[in-house]
N, C-alpha and C positions, 0 to 999 in steps of 0.2 A: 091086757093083752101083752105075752111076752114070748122073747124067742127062746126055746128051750124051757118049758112050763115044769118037765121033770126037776130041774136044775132049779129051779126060782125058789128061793130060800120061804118067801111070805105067801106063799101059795096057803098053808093051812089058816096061817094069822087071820087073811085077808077076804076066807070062806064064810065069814060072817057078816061079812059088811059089804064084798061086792063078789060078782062072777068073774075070776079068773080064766083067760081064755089064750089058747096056745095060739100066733099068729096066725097060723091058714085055717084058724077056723073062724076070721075075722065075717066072712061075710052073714054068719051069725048074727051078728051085731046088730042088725034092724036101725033102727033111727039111735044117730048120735047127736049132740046138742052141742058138744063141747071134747077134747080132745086133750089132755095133759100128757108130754111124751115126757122120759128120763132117758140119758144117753141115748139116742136115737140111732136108728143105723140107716143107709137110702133103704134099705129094703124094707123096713116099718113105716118109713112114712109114704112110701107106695101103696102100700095097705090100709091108707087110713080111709075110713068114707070120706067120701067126695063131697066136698061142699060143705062140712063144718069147720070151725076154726081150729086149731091147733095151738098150743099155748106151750114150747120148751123149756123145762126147769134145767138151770144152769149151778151145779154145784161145784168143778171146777172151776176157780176163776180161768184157765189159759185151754177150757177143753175146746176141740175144732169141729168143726161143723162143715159137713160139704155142701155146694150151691145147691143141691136137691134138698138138704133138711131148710138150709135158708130159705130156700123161695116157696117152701110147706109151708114153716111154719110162722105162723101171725104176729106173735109176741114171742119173746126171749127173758125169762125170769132171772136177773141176777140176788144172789141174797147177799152178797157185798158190798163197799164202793169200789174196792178192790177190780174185783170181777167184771164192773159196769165200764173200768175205764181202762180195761186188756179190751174185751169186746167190743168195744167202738171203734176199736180200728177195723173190726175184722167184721162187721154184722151193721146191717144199717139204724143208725141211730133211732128209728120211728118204730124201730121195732125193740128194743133194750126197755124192761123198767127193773127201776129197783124196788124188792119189796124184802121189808127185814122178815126176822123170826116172827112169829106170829105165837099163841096160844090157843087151845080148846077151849072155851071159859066155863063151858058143859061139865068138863070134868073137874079140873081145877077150879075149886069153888072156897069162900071163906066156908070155916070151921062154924058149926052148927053149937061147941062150945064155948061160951063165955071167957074172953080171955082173961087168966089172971092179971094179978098186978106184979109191976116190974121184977123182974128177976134181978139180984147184983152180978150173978153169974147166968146169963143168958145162954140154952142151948142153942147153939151155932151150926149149922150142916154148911162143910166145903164139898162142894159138888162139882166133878172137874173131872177131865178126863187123864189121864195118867201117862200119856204117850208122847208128850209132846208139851213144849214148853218149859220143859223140866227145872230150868234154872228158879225159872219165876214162879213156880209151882212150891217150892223149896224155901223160895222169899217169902211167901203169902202165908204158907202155913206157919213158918217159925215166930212169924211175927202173930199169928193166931193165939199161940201155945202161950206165947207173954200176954194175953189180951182175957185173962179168967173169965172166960169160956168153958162152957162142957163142948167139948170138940167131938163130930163127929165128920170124919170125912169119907164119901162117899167118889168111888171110881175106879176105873182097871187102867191096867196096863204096867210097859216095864216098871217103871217105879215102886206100885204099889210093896213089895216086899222088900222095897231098899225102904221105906219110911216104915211100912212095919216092925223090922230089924232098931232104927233107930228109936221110933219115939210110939211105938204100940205101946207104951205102959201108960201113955200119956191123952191116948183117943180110944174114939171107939174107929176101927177100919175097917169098910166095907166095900167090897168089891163089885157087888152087882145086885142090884133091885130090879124086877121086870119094868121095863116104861110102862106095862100097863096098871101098875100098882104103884108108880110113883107119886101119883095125886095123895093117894093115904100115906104114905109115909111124910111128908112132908110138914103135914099138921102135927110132929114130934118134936117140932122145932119153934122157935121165938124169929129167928134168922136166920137167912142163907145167903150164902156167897158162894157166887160160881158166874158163866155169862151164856151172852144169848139167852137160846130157849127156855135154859136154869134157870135167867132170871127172871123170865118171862111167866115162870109157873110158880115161882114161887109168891110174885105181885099178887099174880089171878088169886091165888091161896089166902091173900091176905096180910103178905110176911114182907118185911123189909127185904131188900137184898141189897148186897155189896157186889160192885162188878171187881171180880179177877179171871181173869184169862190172861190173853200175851202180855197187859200188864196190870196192874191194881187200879184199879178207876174209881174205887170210892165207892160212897153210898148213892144210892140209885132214888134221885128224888123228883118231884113231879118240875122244879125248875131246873133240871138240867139231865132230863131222861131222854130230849132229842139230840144232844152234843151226844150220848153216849150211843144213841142210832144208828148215827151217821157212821160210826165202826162195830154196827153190828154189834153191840156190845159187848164188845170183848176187851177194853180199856186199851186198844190200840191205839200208841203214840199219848195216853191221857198222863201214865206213871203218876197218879195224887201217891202223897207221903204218906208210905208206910207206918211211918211213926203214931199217925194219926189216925190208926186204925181202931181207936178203942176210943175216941173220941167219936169217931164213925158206928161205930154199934152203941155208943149210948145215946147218940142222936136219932139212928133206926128205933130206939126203944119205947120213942114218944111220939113214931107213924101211926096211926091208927091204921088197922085192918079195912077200914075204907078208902082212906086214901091210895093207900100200896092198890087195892082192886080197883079203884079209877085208872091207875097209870096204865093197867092192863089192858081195860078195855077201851080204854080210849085211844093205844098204839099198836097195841097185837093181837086185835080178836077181830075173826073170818072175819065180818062185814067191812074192814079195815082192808085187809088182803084183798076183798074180791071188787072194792073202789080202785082199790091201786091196779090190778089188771083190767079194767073195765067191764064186771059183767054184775057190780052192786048195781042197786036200787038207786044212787045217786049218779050213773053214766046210762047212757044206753049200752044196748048190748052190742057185744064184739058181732061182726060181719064179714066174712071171708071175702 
């Protein structure tokens, strides 16, 4: 349900998998069970039916909320810690949870191929977004290019054509893969390095990852994959030594494809997400 259904960019995406509906044609709606809002406005959550819960996903950490979406809505979704401790001042604490990235484990699935044996030069996918961070973006990968690797880095933005310029004779650069064909591309690779949900998909997959985002946090192992949680995975405040990044991909080389897919499902797959909001199989259900 959105306001302005012309304008709503996933109107077509989203014709497969649910009914897209313009607000005032809410009372359509017949029985709801459940109620997930994004940026909410008072006049959406006036419209919501009456009597189910209401659940707001919180993607700014510092976004504001007027006393009408507060006293709608039931739970408040932060995916930071960041964002969980801006909104405590301002949102009543019984209603904040933190829930990280999560994964589909449906689609992201280990390889149906037999993995070879170790590679000396391991292909690498940097998976990262290109807008942002730029410094440490610049850090990670140079220290890539010394690390014999087949480098392929995936992502847009300003950058992209300033690292093309400098070191395309040295990668493969890719700038855009559909999300919905990224489960198959991924199985092209030994390793990936990128964070969050990147590293989230590429466990599920089966594949080692390395956390780099705002800083380089290393390889991503089942003892110390809740330290890198707790910032989202993004190796925020972690800085592990560059140096020893190639130290770091020949230790990923001897994860097994099961392991990496335990860390997945045992920290980022729905049954995980929907315990932490209260409506798994291990809480009762939420109640307005």
């Amino acid at each position: 349900m959105v306001e302005g259904l012309s304008g709503f960019p996933l109107a077509e995406p989203l014709e497969k998998y649910a009914h897209v509906f313009e607000l005032d044609e809410a009372p359509q709606l017949g029985t709801v069970d459940l109620v997930l809002v994004d940026q909410p406005t008072d006049k959406l959550v006036k419209s919501l039916p009456a009597g189910c819960p209401a659940i707001c996903i919180i993607h700014k950490k510092d976004s504001v909320y007027s006393r009408e979406v507060q006293d709608r809505c039931d739970q408040f979704l932060c995916m930071t810690d960041a964002a969980l401790e801006y909104q405590s001042t301002r949102i009543p604490l019984g209603k904040l949870r933190m829930v990280h990235h999560g994964v589909d484990l449906e689609r992201f699935k280990l390889s149906n191929e037999p993995k070879g044996k170790k590679n000396a030069q391991p292909k690498l996918l940097f998976y990262t977004r290109l807008n942002r961070q730029e410094a440490t973006t610049w850090r990670i990968l140079e220290q890539l290019l010394l690390c014999n690797v087949r480098l392929t880095m995936l992502g847009d933005g300003e950058a992209f054509w300033k690292i093309s310029d400098k070191y395309g004779r040295d990668l493969t650069l890719i700038n855009h893969i559909p999300c919905h064909s990224i489960h198959n591309f991924l199985h092209h690779f030994d390793i990936v390095a990128s964070a969050g949900r990147g590293v989230f998909e590429a466990l599920a997959c089966g594949l080692p990852a390395l956390c780099a985002g705002y800083e380089y946090g290393g390889l991503v192992l089942p003892n110390n994959i809740r330290r890198h949680m707790e910032v989202n995975i993004t190796g925020y405040r972690m800085a592990a030594d560059l140096v020893r990044m190639r130290e770091d991909i020949d230790m990923a080389m001897f994860l097994s494809p099961e392991t990496c897919r335990l860390m997945a499902s045992e920290h980022g797959s729905v049954d995980t997400f929907l315990d932490r909001i209260g409506i798994g199989e291990k809480r009762p259900p939420i109640v307005a």
